[in-house]
ROMAR-645080 format. One line per field, with one value per residue (C-alpha): chain; x, y negated, z negated; residue number from 1. Coordinates in steps of 0.001 Angstrom, whole numbers, padded with zeros to 6 digits. Example, Ala and Ser with C-alpha at 12.3 -4.5 7.8 and 13.67 -1.06 7.14 Angstrom:
2
ch c(A A);
c1 c(012300 013670);
c2 c(004500 001060);
c3 c(-007800 -007140);
i c(1 2);
//
This chain:
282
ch c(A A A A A A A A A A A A A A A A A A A A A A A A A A A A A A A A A A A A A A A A A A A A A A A A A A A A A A A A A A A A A A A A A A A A A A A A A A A A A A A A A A A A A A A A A A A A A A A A A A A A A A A A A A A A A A A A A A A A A A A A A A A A A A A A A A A A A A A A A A A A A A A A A A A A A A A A A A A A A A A A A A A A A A A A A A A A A A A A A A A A A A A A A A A A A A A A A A A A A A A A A A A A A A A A A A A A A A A A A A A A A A A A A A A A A A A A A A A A A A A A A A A A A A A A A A A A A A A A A A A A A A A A A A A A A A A A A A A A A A A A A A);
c1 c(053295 052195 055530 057255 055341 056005 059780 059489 057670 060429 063223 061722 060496 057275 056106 058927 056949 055430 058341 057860 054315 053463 055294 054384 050987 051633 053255 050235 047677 049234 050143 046376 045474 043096 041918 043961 041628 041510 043687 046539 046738 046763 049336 051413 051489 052069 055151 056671 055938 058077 060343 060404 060922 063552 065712 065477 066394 069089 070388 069768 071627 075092 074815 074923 078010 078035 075023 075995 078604 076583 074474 071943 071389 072214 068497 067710 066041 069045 071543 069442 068454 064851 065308 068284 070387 069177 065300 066237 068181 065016 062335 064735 064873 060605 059790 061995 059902 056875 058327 059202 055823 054071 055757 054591 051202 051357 053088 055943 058001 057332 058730 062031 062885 061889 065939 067517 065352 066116 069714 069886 067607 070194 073852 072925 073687 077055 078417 078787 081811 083944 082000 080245 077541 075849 073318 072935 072535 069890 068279 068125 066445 063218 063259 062324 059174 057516 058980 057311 053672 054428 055272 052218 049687 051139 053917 056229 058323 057344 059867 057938 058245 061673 061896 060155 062212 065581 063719 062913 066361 067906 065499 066199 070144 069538 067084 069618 072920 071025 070401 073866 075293 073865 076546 079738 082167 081025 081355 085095 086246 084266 086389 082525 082581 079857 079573 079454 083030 084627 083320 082953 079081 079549 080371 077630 075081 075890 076082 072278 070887 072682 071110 067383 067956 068010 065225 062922 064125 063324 059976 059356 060152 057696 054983 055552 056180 053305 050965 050077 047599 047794 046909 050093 052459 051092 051777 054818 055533 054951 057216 059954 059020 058857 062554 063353 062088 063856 067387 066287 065155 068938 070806 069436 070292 071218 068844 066233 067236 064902 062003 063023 064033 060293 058088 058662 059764 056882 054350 055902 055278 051644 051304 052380 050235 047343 047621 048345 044997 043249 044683 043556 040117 039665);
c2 c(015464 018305 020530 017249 017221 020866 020368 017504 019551 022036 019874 018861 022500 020488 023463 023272 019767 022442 022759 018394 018249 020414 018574 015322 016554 017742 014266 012453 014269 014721 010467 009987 012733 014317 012312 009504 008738 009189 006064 007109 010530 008971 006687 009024 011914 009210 008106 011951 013062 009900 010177 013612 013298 010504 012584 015978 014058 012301 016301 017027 014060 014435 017783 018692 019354 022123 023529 024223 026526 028175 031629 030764 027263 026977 027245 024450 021339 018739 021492 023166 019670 019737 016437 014053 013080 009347 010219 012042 008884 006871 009189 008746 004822 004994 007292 004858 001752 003665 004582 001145 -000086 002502 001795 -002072 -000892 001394 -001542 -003737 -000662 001523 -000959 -002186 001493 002597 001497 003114 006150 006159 005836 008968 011247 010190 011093 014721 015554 013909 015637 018903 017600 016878 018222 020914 018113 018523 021100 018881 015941 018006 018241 015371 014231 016472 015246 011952 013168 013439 010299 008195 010262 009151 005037 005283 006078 004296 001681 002633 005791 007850 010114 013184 012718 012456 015837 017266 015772 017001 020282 020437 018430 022237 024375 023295 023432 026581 027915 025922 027735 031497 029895 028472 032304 033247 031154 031546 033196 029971 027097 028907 028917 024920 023787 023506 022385 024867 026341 029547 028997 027426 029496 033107 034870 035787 032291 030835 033404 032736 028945 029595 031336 028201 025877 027778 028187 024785 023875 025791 023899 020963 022131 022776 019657 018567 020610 019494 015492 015919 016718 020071 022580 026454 026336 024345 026934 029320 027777 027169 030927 031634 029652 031095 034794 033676 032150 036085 037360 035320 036541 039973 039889 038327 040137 044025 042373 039190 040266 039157 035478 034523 036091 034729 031063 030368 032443 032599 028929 028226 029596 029076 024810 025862 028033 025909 023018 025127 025879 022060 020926 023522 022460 018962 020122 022240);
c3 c(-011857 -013447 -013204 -014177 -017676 -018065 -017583 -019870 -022256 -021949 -022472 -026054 -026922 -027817 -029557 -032142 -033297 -035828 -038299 -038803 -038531 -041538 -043791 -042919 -043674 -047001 -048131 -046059 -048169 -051108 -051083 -050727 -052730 -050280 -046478 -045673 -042237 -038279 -037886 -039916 -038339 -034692 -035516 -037665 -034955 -032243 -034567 -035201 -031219 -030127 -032618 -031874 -028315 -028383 -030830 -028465 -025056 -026893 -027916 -024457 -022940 -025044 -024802 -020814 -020272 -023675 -022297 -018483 -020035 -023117 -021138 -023902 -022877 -019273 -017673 -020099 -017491 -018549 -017052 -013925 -012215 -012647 -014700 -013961 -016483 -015884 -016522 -019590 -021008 -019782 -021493 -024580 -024567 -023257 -026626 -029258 -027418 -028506 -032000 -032872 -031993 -033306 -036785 -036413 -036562 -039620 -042083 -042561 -044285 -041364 -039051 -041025 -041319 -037446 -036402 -039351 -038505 -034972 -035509 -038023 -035385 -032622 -033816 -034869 -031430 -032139 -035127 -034029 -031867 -035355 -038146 -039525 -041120 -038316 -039772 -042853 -040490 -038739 -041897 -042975 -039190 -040176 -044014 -042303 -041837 -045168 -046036 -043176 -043705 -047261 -046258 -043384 -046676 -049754 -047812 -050789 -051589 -054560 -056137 -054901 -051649 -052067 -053696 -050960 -047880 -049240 -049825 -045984 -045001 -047302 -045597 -042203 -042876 -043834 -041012 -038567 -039717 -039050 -035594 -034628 -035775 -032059 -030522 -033067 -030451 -027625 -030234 -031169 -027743 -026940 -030242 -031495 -035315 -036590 -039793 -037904 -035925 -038670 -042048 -040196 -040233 -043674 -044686 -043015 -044939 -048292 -047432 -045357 -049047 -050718 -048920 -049156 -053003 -053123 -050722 -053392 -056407 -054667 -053541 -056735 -058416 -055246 -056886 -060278 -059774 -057272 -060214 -058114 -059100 -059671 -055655 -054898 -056479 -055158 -051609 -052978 -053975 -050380 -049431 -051101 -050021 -046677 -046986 -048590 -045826 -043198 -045070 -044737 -041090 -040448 -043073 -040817 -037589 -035927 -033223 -035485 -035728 -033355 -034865 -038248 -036440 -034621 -036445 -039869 -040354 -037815 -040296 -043571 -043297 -041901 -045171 -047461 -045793 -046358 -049892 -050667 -048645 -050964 -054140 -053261 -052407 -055394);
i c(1 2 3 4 5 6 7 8 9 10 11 12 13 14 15 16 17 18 19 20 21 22 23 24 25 26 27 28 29 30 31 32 33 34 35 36 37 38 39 40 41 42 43 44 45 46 47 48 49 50 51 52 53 54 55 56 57 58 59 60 61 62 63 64 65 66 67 68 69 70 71 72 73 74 75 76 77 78 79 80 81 82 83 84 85 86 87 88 89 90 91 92 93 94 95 96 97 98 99 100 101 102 103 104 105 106 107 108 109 110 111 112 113 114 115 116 117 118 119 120 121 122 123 124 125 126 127 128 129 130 131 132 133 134 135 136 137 138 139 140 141 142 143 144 145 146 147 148 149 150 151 152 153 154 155 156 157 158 159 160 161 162 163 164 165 166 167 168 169 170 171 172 173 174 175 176 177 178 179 180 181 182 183 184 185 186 187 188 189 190 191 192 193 194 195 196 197 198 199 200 201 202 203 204 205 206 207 208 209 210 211 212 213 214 215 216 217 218 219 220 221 222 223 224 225 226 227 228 229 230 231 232 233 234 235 236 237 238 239 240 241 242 243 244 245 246 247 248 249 250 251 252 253 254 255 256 257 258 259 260 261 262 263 264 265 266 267 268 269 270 271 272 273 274 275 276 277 278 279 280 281 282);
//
């Protein structure tokens, strides 16, 4: 049982919840400017780990057959046989259950947007078969998240919140395009439509600064809209060295994009998290 949850845990990188979580955070304390209670926060991270989970075995499901050829991804648990490709359509269909009802709990928003939700965190793994969206569709999958911490607090959406999901849907575009450059010569020869195959490396990095450019603008409207304090921009300055710094680990060597992938995204939502929890305290 034990191994089984590890393999499970695996399949979902359950670590990488960390790039969502932040963020819906931020929106959840910003929309209640300051504690928004135990309650909220058990139903809100029972909400993004389902919705979580259901989106990553759905990538995992469409995507065996890609993976057992990728080096990269071929020790992955959908492609190795520790987990059948019938248990990881089941643990797909078990976690949307739990979304759904989850959302019925938080209000009557939550729940008429749970399908619509579902439905946009399932056909990422889709695009990438006939268009390079997919990144952008990625994107906007994790933008979801503010915007539900926002609905879970208020039950209406606020234009800041807005501001600050398609600053995360542009900052995980961008963080995802430095990622898919590891596998630009597989995607050419699977017919893959990434940025990377289609636009060339060099493409892909200008379009990668584009898209982070404009994930600070929005962050900053965010900050501004939000009514945010000195402490806020300063988060928010942090941000955007953090997003420098990421181009310049990637720019010296794509041997880096790892390191710039998990650890400096990792910490840069965690960062900015703290710095709005501190403007809201002081």
């Amino acid at each position: 049982m034990l191994q089984q949850v590890k393999n499970l845990g695996e399949l979902v990188v359950f670590e990488h919840t960390i790039f969502s979580s932040a963020f819906i955070l931020i929106a959840m304390i910003v929309a209640a400017n300051g504690w928004f209670g135990f309650d909220i926060l058990l139903l809100c991270a029972l909400a993004l780990v389902s919705a979580r989970n259901f989106a990553m075995a759905v990538n995992r499901y469409a995507d065996i057959d890609i993976d057992k050829e990728n080096p990269r991804t071929k020790s992955r648990p959908s492609v190795d046989g520790r987990i059948p490709p019938m248990k990881i359509l089941f643990f797909a269909i078990a976690n949307a259950v739990i979304f759904v009802i989850v959302s019925y709990f938080i209000n009557d928003l939550a729940l008429i947007l749970s399908l619509p939700f579902l439905f946009i965190l399932g056909i990422y793994s889709y695009f990438k078969r006939f268009s390079v969206l997919a990144h952008f569709i990625l994107g906007i999958s994790l933008s979801l998240a503010p915007i539900a911490g926002v609905i879970a607090v208020l039950g209406y959406i606020p234009m800041w919140s807005v501001f600050l999901a398609i600053g995360v849907m542009f900052w995980v575009a961008g963080f995802d395009l430095l990622y898919s450059l590891q596998d630009i010569e597989f995607d050419k020869k699977k017919g893959l439509f990434s940025m990377p195959a289609i636009y060339g490396a060099k493409n892909t990095l200008i379009i990668s600064r584009i898209s982070h450019i404009c994930a600070c603008l929005f962050w900053l409207l965010f900050v501004i809209y939000s009514d945010g304090g000195i402490l806020a921009f300063i988060g928010f300055v942090c941000a955007v060295l953090m997003l420098c710094y990421e181009h310049y680990l990637v720019n010296k060597d794509f041997l880096n994009i790892p390191k710039a992938f998990f650890q400096t995204n990792g910490y840069l939502g965690f960062i900015f998290l703290l710095f709005i929890v501190l403007d809201n305290l002081f």
